[in-house]
C-alpha positions as CSV (number, residue, x, y, z in Angstrom):
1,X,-9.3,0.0,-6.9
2,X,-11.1,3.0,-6.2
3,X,-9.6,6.2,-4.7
4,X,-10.4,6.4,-1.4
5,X,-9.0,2.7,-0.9
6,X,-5.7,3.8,-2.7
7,X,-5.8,6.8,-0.1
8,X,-6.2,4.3,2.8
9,X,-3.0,2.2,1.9
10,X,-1.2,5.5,1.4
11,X,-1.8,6.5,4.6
12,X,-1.3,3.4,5.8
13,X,2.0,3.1,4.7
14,X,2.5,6.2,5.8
15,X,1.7,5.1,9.1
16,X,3.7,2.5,9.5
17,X,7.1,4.4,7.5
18,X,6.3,6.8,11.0
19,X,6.2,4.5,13.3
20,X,9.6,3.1,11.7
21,X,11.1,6.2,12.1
22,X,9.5,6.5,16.1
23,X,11.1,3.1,16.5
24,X,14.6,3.7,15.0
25,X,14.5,7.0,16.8
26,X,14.4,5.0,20.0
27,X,17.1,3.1,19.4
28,X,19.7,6.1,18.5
29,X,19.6,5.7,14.7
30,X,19.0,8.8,13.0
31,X,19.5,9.6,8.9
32,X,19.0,13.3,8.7
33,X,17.0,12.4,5.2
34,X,14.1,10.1,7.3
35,X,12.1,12.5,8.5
36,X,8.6,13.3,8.6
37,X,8.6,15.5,5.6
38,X,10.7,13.1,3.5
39,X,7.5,10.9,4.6
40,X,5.1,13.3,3.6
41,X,6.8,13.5,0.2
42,X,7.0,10.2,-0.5
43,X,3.1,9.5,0.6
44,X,2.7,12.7,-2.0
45,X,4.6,10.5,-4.6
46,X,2.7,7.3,-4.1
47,X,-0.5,9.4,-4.5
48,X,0.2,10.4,-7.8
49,X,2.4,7.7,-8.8
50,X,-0.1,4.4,-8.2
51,X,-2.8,6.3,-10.9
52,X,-0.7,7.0,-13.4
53,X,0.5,3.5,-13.4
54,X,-3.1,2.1,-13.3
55,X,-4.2,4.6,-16.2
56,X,-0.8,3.4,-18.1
57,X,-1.9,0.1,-18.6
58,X,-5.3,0.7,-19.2
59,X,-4.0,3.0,-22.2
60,X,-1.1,-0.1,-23.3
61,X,-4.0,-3.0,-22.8
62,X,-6.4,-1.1,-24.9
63,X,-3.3,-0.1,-27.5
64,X,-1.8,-3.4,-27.5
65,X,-4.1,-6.1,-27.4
66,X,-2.3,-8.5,-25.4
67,X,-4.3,-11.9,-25.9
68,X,-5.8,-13.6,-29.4
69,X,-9.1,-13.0,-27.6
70,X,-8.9,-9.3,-28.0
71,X,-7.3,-9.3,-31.6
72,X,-10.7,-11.4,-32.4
73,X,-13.0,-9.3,-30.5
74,X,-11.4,-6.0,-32.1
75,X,-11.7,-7.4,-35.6
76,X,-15.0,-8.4,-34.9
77,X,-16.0,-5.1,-34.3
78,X,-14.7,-3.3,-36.6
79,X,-16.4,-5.9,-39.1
80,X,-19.9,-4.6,-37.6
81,X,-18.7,-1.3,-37.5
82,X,-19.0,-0.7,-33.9
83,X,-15.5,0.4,-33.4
């Protein structure tokens, strides 16, 4: 997933988190912590959050070779000296 579509379901979600709060506003139900800035923040989070996850598994797949395949294809190469 590239990083403008990551940026798109942010905001997305974002979206929709403030048109939760619009509709619970209409109907009297208030949490002082649900606010646009706590919103904000948590779009923030997901920003940074989503990536590092992404780039943590890349690093644990490439660590930790998770199928037989790999453990063959990483002795392999090391046999022809290409790794």
């Amino acid at each position: 997933m590239d990083a403008d579509r990551l940026k798109q379901y942010v905001a997305l979600f974002g979206g929709w988190l403030s048109a939760l709060l619009l509709y619970l506003g209409t109907l009297n139900v208030k949490f002082e912590w649900f606010d646009q800035d706590s919103i904000t923040a948590l779009e923030t989070l997901l920003m940074a959050t989503i990536p590092f996850a992404v780039a943590m598994y890349g690093v644990y797949k490439n660590s930790y070779r998770l199928s037989k395949k790999a453990k063959e294809q990483e002795e392999t190469l090391k046999r022809h000296g290409l790794k």
